[in-house]
N, CA and C of each residue as an Amber inpcrd file, in Angstrom:
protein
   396
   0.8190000  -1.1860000   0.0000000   0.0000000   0.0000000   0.0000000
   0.8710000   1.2620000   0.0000000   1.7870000   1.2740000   0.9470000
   2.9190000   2.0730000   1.0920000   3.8130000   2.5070000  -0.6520000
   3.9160000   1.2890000  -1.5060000   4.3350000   1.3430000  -2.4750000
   3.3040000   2.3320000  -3.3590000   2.3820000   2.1610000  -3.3380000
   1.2180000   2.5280000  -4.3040000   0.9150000   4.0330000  -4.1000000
   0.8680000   4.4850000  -2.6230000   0.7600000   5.5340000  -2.3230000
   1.9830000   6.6110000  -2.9580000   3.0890000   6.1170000  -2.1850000
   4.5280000   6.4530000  -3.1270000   4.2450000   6.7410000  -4.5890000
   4.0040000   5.9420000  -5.6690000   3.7010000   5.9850000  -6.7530000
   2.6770000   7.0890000  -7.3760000   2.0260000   7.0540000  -6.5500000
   0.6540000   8.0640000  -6.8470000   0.9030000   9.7820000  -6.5190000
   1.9330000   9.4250000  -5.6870000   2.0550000  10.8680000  -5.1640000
   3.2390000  11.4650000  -6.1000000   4.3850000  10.3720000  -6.7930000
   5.2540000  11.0610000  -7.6410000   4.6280000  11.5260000  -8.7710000
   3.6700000  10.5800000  -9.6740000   3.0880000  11.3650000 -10.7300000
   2.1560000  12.0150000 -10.2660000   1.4270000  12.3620000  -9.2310000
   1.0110000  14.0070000  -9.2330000   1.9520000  15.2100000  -9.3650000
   2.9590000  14.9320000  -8.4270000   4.0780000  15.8000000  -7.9230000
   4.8880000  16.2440000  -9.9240000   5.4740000  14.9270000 -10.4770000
   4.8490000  15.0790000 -12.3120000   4.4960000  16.0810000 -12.6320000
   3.0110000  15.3540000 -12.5620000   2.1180000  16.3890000 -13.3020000
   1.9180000  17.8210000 -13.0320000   2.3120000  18.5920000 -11.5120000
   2.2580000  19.3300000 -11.0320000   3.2400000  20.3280000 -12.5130000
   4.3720000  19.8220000 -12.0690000   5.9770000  20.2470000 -12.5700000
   5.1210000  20.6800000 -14.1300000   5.0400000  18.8810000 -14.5640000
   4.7960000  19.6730000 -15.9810000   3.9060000  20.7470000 -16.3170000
   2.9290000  21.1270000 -15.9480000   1.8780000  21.8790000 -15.3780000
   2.3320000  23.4480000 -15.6090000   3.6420000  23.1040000 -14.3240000
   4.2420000  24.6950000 -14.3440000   5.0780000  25.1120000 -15.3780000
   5.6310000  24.4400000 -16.4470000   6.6400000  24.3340000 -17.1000000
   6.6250000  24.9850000 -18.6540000   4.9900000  24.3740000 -18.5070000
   4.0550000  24.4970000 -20.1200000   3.7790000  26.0130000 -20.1100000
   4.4060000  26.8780000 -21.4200000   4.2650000  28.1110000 -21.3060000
   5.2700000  28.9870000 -21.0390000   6.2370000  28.1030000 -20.8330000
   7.5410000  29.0050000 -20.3550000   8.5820000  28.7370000 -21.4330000
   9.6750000  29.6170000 -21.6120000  10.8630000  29.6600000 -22.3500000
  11.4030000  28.1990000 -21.8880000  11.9410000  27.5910000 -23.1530000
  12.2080000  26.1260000 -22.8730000  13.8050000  26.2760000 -22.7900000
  14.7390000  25.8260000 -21.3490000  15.9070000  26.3860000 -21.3620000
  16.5000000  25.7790000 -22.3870000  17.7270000  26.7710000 -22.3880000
  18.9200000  26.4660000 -23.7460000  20.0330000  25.9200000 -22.9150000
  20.2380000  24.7150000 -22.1700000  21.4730000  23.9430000 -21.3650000
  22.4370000  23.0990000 -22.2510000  21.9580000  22.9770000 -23.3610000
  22.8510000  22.4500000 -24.0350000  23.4070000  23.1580000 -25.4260000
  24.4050000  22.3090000 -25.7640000  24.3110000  23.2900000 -27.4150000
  23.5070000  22.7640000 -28.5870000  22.9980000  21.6390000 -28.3750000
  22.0020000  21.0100000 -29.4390000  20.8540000  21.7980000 -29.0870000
  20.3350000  22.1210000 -28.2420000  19.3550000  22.9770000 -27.8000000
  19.3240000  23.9640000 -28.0940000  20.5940000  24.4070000 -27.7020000
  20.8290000  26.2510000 -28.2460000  20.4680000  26.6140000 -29.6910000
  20.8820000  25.3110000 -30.3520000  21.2570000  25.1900000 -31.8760000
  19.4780000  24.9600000 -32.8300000  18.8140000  24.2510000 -31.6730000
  17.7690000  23.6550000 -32.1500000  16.4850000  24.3850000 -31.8860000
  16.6360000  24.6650000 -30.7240000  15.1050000  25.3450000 -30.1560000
  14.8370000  26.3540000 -30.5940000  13.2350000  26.8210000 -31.3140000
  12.8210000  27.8450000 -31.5600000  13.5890000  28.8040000 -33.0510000
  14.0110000  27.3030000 -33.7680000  14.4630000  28.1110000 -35.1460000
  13.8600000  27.5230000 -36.3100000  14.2630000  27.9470000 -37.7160000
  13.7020000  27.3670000 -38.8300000  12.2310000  27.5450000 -38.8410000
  11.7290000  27.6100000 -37.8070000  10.1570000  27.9780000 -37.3510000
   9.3000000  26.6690000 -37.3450000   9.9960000  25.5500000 -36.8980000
   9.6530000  24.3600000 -35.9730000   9.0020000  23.9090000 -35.0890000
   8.5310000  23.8350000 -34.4670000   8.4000000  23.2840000 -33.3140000
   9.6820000  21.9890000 -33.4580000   9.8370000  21.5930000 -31.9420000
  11.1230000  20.1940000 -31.8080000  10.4030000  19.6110000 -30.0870000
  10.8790000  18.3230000 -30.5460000  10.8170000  17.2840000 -29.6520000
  12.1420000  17.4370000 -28.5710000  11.9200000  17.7510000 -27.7580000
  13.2900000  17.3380000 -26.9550000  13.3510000  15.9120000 -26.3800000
  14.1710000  14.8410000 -26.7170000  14.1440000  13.6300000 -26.5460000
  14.9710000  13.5600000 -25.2020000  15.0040000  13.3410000 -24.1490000
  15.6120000  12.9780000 -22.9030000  16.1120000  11.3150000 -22.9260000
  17.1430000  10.7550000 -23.1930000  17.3320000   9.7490000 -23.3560000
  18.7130000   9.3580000 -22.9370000  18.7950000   7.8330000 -22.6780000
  20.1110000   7.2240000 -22.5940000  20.0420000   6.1280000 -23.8730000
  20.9800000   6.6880000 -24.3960000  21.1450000   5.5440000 -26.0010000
  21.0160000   3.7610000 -26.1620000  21.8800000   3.8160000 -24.8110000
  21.8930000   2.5160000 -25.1500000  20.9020000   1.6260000 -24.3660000
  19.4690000   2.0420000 -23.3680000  18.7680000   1.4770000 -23.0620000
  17.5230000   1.0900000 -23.5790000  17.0980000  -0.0480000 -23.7960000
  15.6470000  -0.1950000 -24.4320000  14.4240000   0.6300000 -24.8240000
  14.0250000   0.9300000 -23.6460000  13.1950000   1.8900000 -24.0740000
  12.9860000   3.6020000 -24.7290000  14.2370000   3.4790000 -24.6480000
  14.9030000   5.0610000 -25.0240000  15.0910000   4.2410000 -26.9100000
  16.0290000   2.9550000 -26.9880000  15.8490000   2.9310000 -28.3190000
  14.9950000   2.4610000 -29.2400000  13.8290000   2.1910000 -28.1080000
  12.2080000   2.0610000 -29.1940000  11.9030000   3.5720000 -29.3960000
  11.7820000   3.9200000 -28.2140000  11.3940000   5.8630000 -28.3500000
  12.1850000   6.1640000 -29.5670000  13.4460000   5.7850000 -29.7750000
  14.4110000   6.3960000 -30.7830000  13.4600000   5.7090000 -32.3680000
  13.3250000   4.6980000 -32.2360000  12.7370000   4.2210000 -33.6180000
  10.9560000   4.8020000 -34.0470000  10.4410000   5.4330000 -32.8700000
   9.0940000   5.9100000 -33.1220000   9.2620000   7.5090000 -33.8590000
  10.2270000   7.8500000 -33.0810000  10.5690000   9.3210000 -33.4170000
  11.0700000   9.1890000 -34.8500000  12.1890000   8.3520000 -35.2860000
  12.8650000   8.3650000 -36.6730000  11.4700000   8.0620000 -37.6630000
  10.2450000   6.9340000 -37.4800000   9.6400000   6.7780000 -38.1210000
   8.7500000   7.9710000 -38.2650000   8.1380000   8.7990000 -37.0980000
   7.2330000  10.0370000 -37.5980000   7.9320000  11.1020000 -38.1090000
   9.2460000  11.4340000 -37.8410000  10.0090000  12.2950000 -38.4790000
  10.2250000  11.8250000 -39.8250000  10.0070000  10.9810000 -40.4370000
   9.9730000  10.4620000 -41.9910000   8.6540000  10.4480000 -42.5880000
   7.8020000  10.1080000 -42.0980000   6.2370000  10.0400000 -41.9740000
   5.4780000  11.8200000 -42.5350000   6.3210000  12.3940000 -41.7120000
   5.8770000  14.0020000 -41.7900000   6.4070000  14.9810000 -42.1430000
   7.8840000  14.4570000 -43.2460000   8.7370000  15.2720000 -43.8050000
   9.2790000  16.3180000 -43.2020000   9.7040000  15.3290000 -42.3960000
  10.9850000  16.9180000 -41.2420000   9.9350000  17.9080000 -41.1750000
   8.8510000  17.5260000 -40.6370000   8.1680000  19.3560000 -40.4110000
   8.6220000  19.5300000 -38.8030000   9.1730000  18.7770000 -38.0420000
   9.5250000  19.1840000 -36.6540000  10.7320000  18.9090000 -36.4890000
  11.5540000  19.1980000 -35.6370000  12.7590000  18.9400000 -34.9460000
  13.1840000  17.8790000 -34.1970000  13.7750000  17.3940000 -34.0690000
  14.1760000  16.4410000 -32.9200000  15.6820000  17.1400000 -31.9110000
  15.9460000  17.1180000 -30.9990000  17.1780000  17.4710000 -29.9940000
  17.2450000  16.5250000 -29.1030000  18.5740000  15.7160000 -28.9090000
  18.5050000  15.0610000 -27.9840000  19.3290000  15.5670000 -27.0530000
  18.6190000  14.9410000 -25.6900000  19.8410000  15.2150000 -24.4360000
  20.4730000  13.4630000 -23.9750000  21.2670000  13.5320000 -24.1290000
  21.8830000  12.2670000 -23.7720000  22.3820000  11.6040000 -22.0580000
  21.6260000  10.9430000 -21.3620000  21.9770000  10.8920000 -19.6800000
  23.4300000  10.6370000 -19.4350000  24.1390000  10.3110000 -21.2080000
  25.3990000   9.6690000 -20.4640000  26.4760000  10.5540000 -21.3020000
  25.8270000  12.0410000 -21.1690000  27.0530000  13.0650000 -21.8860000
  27.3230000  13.6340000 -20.3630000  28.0130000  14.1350000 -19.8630000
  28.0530000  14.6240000 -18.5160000  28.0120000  16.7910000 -19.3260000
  28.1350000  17.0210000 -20.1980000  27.5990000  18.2400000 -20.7160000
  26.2130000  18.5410000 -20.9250000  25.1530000  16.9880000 -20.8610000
  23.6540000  17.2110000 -21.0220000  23.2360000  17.4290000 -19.5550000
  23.8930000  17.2760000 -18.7040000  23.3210000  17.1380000 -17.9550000
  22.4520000  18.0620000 -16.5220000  22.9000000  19.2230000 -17.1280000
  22.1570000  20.3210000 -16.4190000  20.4360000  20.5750000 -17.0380000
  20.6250000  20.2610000 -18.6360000  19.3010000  20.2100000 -19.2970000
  18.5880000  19.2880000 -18.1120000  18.5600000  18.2440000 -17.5430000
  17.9540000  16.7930000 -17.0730000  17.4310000  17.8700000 -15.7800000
  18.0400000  18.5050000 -15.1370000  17.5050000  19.4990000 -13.8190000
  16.9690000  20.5790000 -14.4500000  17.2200000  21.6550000 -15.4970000
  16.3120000  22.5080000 -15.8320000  14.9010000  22.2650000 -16.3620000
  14.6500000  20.8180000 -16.9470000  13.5660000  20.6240000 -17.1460000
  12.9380000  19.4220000 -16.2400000  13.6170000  19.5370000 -15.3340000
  12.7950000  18.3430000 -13.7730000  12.5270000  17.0620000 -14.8930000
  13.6720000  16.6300000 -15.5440000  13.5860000  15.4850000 -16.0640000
  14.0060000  13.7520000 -14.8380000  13.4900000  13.5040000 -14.0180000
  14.0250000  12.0480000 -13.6630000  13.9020000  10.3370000 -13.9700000
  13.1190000  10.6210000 -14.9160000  13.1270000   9.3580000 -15.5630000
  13.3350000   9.0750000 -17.0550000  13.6410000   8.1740000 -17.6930000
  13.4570000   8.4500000 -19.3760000  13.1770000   6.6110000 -19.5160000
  12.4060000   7.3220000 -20.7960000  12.6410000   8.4490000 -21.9290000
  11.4080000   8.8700000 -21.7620000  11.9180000  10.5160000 -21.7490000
  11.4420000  11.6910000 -21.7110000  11.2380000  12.5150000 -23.0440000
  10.3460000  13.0880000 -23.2700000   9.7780000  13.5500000 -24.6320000
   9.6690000  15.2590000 -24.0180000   9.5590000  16.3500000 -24.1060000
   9.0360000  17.6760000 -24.2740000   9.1300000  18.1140000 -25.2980000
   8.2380000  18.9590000 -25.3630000   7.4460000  19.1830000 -26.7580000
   7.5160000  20.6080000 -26.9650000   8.2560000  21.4450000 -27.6820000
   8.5320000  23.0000000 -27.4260000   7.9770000  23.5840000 -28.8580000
   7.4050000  24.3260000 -28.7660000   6.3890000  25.3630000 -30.0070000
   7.8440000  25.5540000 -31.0980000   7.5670000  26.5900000 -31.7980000
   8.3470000  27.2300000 -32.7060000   8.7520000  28.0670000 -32.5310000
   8.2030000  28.9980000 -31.5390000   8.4250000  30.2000000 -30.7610000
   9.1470000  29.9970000 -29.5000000   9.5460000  28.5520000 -29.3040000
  10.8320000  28.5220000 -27.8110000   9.6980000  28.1860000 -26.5960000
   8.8950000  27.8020000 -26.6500000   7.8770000  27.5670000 -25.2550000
   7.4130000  26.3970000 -24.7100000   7.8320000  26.1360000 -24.3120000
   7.2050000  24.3020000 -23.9060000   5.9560000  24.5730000 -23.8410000
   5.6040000  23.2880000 -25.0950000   4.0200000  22.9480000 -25.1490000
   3.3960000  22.3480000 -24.3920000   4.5480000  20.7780000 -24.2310000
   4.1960000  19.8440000 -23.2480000   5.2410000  18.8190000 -23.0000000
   4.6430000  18.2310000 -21.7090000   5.8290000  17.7020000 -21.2580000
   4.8860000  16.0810000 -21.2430000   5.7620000  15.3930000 -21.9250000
   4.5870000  14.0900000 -21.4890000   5.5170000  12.9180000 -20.3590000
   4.1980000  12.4910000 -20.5430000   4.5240000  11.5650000 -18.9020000
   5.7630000  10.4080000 -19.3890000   6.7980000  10.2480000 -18.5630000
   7.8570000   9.6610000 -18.6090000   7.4100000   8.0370000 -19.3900000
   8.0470000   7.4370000 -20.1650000   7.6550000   6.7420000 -20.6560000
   7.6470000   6.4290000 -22.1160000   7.1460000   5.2040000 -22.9240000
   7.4270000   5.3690000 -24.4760000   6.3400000   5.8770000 -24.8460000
   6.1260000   6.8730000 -25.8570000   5.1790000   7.3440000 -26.4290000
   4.6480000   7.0480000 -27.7130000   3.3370000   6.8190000 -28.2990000
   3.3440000   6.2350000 -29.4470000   3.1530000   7.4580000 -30.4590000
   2.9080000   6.9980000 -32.1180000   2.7290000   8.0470000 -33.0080000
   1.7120000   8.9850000 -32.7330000   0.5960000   7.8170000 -32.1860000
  -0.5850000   8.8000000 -32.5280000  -0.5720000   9.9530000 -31.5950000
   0.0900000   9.4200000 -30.0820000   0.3460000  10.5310000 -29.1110000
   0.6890000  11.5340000 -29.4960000   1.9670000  11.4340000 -30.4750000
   2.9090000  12.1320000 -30.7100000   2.6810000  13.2480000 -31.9380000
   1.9370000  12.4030000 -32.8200000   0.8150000  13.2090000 -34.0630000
  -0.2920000  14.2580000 -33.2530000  -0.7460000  13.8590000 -32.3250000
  -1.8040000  14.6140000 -32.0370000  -1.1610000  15.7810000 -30.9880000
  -0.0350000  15.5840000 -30.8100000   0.2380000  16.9830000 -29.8990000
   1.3280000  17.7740000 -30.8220000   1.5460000  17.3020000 -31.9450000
   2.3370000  18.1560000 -32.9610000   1.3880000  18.7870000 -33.4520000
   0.4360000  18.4630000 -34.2940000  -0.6590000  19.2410000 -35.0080000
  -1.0170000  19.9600000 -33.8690000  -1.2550000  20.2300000 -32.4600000
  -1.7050000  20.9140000 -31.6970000  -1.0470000  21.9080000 -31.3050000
   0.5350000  21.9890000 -31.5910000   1.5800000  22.9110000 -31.6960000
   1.3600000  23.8350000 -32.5740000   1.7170000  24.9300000 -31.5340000
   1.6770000  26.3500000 -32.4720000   2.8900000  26.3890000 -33.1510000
């Protein structure tokens, strides 16, 4: 019960974060970021990931397939857990688990932050078209 409670209270505590996050200047901690966010007039995925773990490299194969799917109309940036230079991005955006997805406009603003975890196309289709 103790476990469950635990559980319940981190993804509120989550959802809280992402909550506050959506709407704000999406920081520039890295240089793929610097390089990526809020240009070409994009919107971009910020991918929070460690390369060589499973679920980060299904996340990696969903992303390569809708980014082909939709003719580069969005960005991708990754932060990598095992660059020790990504790693201030992972605290500016209250990232602790991956793979982590945020979702930043064209204009530099986090759209959304989705819940830690693999995400599928359609997720991922339906909050791009919803991007300004």
């Amino acid at each position: 019960m103790r476990n469950v409670v635990s559980a319940l209270l981190t993804m509120l505590l989550l959802a809280i974060a992402s909550i506050a996050l959506c709407g704000t200047a999406a920081p520039l901690s890295t240089p793929e970021l610097k390089q990526t966010l809020g240009t070409n007039g994009k919107a971009t995925i910020v991918f929070f990931q460690n390369p060589n773990g499973g679920p980060c490299k299904a996340q990696k194969g969903i992303l390569d397939k809708l980014l082909k799917d939709r003719n580069s109309n969005f960005n991708i940036a990754s932060v990598n857990a095992m660059n020790q230079n990504d790693q201030k991005a992972f605290y500016d955006y209250g990232v602790r688990s991956l793979p982590t997805l945020v979702l930043v406009d064209k204009n530099g603003k986090i759209a959304r932050v989705f819940p830690p975890g693999i995400q599928n196309v359609e997720t991922l289709t339906s909050a791009l078209d919803g991007a300004k």
